[in-house]
N, C-alpha and C positions, 0 to 999 in steps of 0.2 A: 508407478505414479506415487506421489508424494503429498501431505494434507499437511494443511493447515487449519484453524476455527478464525472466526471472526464473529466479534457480539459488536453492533453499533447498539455507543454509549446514548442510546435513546428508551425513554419507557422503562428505565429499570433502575438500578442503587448502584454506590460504589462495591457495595458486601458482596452483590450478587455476582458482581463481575469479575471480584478476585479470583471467588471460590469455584467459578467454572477456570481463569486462566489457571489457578494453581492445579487444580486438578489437569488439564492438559498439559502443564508441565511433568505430569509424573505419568503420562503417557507417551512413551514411547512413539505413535505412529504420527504426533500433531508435533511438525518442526516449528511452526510460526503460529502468532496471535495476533490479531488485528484489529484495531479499530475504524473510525470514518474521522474524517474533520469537516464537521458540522456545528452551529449553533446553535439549531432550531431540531426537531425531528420531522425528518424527510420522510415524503409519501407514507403518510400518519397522524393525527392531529399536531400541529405544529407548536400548539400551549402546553404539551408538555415537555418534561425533564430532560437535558441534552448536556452530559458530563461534554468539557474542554477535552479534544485528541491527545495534545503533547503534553500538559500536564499529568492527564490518565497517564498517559505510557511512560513517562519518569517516575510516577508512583507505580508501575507495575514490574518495574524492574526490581522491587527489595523482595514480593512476594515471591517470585520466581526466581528460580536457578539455572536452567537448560533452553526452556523455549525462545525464541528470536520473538524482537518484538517489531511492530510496526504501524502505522495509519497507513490506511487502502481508503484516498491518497489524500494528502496534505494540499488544500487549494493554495497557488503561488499567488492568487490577489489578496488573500489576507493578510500578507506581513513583507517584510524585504526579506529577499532571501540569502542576505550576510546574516540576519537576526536569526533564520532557521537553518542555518550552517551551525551558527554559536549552538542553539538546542539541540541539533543530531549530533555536534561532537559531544555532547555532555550526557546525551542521553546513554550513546553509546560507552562511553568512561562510567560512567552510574551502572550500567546492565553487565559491564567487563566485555564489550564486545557484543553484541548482541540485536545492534539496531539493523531494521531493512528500513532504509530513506525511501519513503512513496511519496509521489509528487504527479501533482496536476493542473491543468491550465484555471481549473475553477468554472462553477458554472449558476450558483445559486441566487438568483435575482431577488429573492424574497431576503435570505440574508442577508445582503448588501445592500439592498433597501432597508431594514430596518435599519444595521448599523452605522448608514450613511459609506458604505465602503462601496468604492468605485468600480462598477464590473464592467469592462472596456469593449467594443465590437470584438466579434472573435476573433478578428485578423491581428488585430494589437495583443490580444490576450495571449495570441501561438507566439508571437513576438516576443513578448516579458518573459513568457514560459523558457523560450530557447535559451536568452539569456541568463532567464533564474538557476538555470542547468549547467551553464557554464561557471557560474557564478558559486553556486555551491561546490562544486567538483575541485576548481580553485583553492576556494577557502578549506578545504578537507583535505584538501592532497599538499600544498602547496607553504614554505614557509612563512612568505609573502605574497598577498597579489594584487595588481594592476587590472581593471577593466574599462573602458571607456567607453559604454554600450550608449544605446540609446535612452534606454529604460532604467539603468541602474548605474552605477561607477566605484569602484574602489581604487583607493591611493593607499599604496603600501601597507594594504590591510593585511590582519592577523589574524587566524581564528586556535588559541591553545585553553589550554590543553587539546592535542588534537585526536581525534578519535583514535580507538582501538585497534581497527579495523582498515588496513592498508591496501591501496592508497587511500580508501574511503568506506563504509559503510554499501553496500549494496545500493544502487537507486533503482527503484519499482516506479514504474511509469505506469498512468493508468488511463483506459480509452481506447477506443477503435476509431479515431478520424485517420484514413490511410494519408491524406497525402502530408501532412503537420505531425498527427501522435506519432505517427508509426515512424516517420522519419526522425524524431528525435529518440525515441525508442533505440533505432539503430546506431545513432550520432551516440548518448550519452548515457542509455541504460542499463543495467545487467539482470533485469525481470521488467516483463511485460505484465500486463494483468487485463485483460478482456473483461468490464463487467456487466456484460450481458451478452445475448444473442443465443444460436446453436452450435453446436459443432461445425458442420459445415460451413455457418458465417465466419467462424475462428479460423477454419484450413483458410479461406478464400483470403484473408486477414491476416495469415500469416506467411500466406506467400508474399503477398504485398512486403510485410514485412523483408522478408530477403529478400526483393528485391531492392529496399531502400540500403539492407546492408552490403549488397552486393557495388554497389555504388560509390562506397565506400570502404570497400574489399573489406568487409567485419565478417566473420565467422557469426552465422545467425545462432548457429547451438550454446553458442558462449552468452544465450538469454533464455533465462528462463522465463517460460509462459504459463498465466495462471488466469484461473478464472472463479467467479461462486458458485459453490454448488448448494443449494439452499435447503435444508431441513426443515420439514414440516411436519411438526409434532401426529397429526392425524393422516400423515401414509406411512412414515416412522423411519426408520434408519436400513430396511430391506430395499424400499425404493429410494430411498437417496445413494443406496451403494450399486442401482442399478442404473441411475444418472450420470454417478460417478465412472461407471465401466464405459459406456459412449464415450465421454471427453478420452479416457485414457484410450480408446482404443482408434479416436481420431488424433492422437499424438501430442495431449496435453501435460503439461511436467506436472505441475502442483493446482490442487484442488484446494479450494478456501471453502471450506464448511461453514457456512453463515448460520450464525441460531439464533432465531429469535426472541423476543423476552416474552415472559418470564424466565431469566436465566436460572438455569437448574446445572449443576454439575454433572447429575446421573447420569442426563443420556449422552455425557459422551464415551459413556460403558459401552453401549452399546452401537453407538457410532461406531467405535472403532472396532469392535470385532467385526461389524459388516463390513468395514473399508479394507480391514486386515488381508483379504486373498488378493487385492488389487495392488498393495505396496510394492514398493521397489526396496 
């Protein structure tokens, strides 16, 4: 099994968030670092402090050197997604390589009420999502592109500098809706990310999964599956590595160690020597 951390930019400072990524940068067993794309703080008083996702993560690419960076996931109602092609190719050119693209249909009604941003029935929303997928992959991979969706269009667009990362940056898909996530999952992803449920919900969920890739004769191992494993400062880092042993031993690839704030560096001393007999 394999880890990652994730701090959602909620409740806490820029300082505090450096100083826990840079420290798992110089930890060996944390490949990836995550944030959320949110404007408000989710399930937690919503009045307070909520750093921007993609801005964070282009200012987190000077502090660090080794670790992959990413949003777990980028909601596709908030912007067009030629506009978040242009920032994963840059983010990734900025990090040398280094971005995971997470992407998702969006779901936050209270944000998009305050902002006045439009959150569509969900059938429309799997709709724009499909296309924002196509649409990115395009502009990342592609010298030029043509789309003529319903939802979005491009005429002999460009997106350069183009990423580091060929044909594109990794796209992280994120959600357990089987018959929509899971099927674009297989169509356009190359990491899955589950963020919630059990193990057992995940096996049930990822057969589903191959079967959508089987559909489409895709090789399901050629996606990595991830999920949160969440730290709670008062059971400590012995039962989070005992949480972690279940997912790995129901056939999970990467573990996202979620920490909560106050962000401290320290414990991921200790994180990681618990997680350390479970690595791959």
């Amino acid at each position: 099994m394999r880890f990652g951390i994730k701090t959602a930019p909620q409740h806490t400072t820029w300082d505090d968030m450096v100083a826990v990524w840079q420290h798992a940068d110089e930890i060996e067993l944390f490949e990836s670092a995550w944030n959320f794309d949110h404007f408000y703080p989710i399930f937690s008083d919503p009045t307070g402090p909520c750093l921007e996702a993609w801005t964070m993560l282009a200012a987190m690419a000077s502090p660090t050197r080794r670790i992959r960076l990413g949003v777990m996931v980028t909601g596709n109602i908030y912007g067009h997604p030629a506009v978040l092609a242009k920032m994963a190719a840059t983010v990734d050119v900025v990090s040398h390589g280094r971005l995971e693209l997470g992407i998702g249909a969006g779901w936050n009604q209270q944000e998009c009420d305050a902002y006045g941003i439009e959150l569509p029935p969900l059938k429309q929303r799997f709709d724009m999502f499909d296309e924002a997928c196509e649409v990115l992959i395009a502009l990342l991979s592609n010298t030029t592109s043509d789309f003529a969706g319903k939802h979005y269009q491009l005429a002999d667009a460009r997106c350069e500098p183009k990423p580091v990362q060929k044909p594109h940056p990794p796209i992280c898909i994120g959600g357990g809706g089987e018959r929509r996530t899971l099927r674009a999952v297989a169509r356009y992803a190359q990491h899955w990310n589950v963020p919630a449920g059990d193990v057992a919900s995940f096996q049930r969920k990822r057969a589903v999964l191959e079967e959508h890739c089987a559909a489409i004769d895709r090789d399901p191992s050629t996606i990595t599956t991830s999920t949160h494993v969440r730290f709670d400062p008062a059971k400590g880092a012995t039962a989070l590595a005992d949480d972690a042993a279940e997912w790995s031993e129901g056939g999970l690839d990467l573990g996202i160690v979620y920490l909560p704030p106050p962000h401290e560096p320290k414990v991921l001393d200790s994180i990681a020597d618990a997680l350390a007999p479970l690595s791959t």
